[in-house]
C-alpha positions as a Markdown table, in Angstrom:
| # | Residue | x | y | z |
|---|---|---|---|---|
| 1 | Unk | 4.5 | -19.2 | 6.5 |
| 2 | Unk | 5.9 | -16.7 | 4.7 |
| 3 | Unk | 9.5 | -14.7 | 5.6 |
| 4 | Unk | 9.2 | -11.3 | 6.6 |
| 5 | Unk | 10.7 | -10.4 | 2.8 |
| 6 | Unk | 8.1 | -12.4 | 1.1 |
| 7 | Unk | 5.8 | -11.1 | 2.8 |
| 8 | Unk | 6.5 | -7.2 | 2.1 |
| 9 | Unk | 7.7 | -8.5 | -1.7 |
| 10 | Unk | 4.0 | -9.9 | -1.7 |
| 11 | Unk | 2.6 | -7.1 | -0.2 |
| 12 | Unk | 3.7 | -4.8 | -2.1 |
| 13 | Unk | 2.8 | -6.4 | -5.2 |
| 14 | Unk | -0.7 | -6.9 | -4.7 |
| 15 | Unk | -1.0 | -3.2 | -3.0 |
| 16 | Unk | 0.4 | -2.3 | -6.8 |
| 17 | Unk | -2.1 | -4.3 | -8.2 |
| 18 | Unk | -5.1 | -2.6 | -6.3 |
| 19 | Unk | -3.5 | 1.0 | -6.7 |
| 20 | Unk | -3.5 | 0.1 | -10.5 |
| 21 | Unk | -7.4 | -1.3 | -10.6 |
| 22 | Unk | -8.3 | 1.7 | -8.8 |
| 23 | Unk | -6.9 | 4.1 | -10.7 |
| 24 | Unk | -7.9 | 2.9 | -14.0 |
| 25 | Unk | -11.8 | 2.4 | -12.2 |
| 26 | Unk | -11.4 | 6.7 | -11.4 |
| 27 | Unk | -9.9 | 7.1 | -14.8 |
| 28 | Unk | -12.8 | 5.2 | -16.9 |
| 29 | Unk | -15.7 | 6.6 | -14.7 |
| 30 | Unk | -17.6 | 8.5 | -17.5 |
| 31 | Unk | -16.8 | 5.7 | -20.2 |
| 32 | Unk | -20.2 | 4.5 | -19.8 |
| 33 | Unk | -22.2 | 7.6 | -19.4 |
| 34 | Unk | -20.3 | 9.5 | -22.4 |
| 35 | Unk | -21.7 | 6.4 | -24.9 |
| 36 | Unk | -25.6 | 7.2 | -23.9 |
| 37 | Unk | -25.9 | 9.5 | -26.6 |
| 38 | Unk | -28.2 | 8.1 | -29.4 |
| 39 | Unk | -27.1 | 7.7 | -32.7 |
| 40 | Unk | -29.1 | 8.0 | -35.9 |
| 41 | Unk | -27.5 | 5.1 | -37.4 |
| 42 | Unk | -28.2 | 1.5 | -36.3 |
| 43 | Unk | -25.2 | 0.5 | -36.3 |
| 44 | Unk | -23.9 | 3.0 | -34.8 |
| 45 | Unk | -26.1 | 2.6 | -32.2 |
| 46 | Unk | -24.9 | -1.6 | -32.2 |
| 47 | Unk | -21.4 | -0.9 | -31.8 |
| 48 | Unk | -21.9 | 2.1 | -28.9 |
| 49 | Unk | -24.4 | -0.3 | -27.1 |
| 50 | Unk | -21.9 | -3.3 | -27.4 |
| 51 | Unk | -19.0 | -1.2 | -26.4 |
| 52 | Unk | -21.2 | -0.2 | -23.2 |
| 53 | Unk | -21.8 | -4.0 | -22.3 |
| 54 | Unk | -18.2 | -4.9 | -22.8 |
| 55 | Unk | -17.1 | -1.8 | -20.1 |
| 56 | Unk | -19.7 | -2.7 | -17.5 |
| 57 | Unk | -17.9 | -6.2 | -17.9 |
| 58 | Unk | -14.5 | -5.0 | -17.5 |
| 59 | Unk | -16.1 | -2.5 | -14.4 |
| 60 | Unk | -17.5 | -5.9 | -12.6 |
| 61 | Unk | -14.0 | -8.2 | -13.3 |
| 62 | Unk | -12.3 | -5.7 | -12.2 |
| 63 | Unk | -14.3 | -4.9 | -9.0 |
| 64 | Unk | -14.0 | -8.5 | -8.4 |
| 65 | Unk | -10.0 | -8.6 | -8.7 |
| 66 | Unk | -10.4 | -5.7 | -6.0 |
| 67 | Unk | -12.3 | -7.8 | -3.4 |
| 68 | Unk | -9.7 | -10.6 | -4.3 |
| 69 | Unk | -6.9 | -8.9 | -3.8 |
| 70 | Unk | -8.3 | -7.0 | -0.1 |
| 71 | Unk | -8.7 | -10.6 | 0.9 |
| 72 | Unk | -5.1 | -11.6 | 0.2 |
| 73 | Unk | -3.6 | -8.6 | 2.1 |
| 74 | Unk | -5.8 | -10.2 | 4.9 |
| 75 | Unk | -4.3 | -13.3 | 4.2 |
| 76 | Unk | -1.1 | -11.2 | 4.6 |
| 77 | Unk | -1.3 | -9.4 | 7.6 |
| 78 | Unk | -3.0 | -12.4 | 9.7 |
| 79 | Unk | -0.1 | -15.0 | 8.1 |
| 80 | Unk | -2.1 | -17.4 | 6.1 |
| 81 | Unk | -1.8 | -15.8 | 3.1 |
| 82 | Unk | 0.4 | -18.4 | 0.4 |
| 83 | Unk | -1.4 | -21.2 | 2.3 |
| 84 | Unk | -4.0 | -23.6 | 0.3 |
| 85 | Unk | -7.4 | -23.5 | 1.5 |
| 86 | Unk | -8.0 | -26.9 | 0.7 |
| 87 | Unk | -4.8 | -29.0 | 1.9 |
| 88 | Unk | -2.9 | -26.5 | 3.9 |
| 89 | Unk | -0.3 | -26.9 | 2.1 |
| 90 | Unk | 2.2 | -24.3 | 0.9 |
| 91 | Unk | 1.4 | -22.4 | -2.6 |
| 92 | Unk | 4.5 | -22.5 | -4.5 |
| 93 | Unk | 6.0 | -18.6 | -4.8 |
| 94 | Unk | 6.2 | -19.0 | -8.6 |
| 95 | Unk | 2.5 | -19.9 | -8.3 |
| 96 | Unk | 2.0 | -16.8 | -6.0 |
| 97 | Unk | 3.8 | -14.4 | -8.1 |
| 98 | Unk | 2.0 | -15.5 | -11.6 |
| 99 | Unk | -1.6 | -15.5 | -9.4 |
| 100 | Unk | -1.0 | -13.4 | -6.2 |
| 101 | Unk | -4.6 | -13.6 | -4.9 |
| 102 | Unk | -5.0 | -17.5 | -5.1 |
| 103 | Unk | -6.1 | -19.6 | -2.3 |
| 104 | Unk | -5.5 | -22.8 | -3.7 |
| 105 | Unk | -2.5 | -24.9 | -4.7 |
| 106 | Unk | -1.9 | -25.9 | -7.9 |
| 107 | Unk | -2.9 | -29.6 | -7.5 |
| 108 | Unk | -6.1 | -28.3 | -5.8 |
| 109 | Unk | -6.5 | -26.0 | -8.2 |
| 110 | Unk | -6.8 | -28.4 | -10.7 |
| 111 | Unk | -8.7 | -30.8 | -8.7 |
| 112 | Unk | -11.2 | -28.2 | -8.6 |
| 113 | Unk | -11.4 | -27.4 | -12.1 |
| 114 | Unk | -11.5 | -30.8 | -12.8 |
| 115 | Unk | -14.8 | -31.4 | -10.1 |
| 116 | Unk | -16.3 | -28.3 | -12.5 |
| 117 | Unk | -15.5 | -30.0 | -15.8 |
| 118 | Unk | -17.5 | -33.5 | -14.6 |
| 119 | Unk | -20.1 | -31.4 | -12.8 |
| 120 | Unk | -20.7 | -29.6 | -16.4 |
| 121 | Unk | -20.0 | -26.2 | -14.5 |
């Protein structure tokens, strides 16, 4: 269980990491509708189409990282945030400050990875 500093230093961090997301989401709004106009050159065309995929990507990361780091300020406010899903064991703070919405130690972290890797995930 986190101290009541950790917890507002943690709080505060990840509440200036979704401020941030959100922001830049508002700010990049029109990206994708300002590249719909056609092009007579092909590639041209390639590059506006490619630069359209690569935004939509970002858009869907990034809306990800949001619903990520929502979940953590639950984990926050209801005190299990900084605790590993998997072991219940405490997540280190340099862990927490590097990757403030994990859930998972860094052993089980890599347990996990590893379980992908041999799964062929």
């Amino acid at each position: 269980m986190l101290k009541a500093k950790k917890k507002e230093f943690f709080r505060r961090l990840l509440t200036g990491q979704l401020d941030e997301l959100l922001g830049k989401n508002s700010r990049t709004t029109g990206t994708v509708a300002d590249t719909t106009e056609k092009s007579q050159d092909f590639t041209d065309q390639a590059t506006q189409e490619s630069d359209m995929d690569f935004n939509i990507h970002m858009k869907e990361r990034d809306s990800k990282l949001v619903v990520k780091i929502k979940e953590a300020l639950e984990r926050v406010e209801d005190g299990t945030y900084g605790i590993c899903e998997d072991c219940g064991q405490t997540i280190s703070e340099e862990r927490l400050k590097v990757r403030p919405v994990t859930t998972r130690c860094i052993k089980c972290k890599r347990k996990q990875e590893n379980d992908e890797k041999l799964r062929g995930l």
